[in-house]
N, C-alpha and C positions, 0 to 999 in steps of 0.2 A: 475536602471534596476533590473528586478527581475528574480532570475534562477531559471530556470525551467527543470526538468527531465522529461520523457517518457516515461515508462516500457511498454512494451508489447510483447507479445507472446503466444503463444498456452497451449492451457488447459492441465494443466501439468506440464508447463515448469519451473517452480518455480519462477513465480514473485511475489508471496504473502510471498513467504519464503525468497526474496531479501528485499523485502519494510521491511518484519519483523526484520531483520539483521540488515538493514541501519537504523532504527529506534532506536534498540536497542544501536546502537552506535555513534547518532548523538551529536554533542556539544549541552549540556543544554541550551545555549545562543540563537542558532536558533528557530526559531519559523518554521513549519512544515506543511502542509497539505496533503493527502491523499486523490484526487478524483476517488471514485470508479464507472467507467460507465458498464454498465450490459445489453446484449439484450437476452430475453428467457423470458419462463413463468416460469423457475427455477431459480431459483437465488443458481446455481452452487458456486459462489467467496463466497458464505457470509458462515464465518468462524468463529469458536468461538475465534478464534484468533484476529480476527478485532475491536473487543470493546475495546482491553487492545492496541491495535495499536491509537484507538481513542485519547488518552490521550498526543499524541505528542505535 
């Protein structure tokens, strides 16, 4: 089985700055993914932070 986390909340609320955290201090050993869903003609989430988040 494969575990699966959640995040969600309001624009603001620091879930890019949680994914970033828990990233930064995941076991080398796990393998990781990051799906970013987006609705708007802005793309608000996309952060110069999420390319070095890519690398998980």
């Amino acid at each position: 089985m494969t575990k699966t986390n959640l995040i969600t909340g309001f624009l603001g609320s620091g879930k890019t700055t949680s994914i970033l955290h828990l990233l930064a201090h995941k076991d080398p050993a796990e393998k990781w993914a990051v799906l970013v869903n987006e609705f708007g003609e802005v793309g608000i989430g996309r952060r110069a932070a999420w390319p070095t988040a890519a690398h998980c």
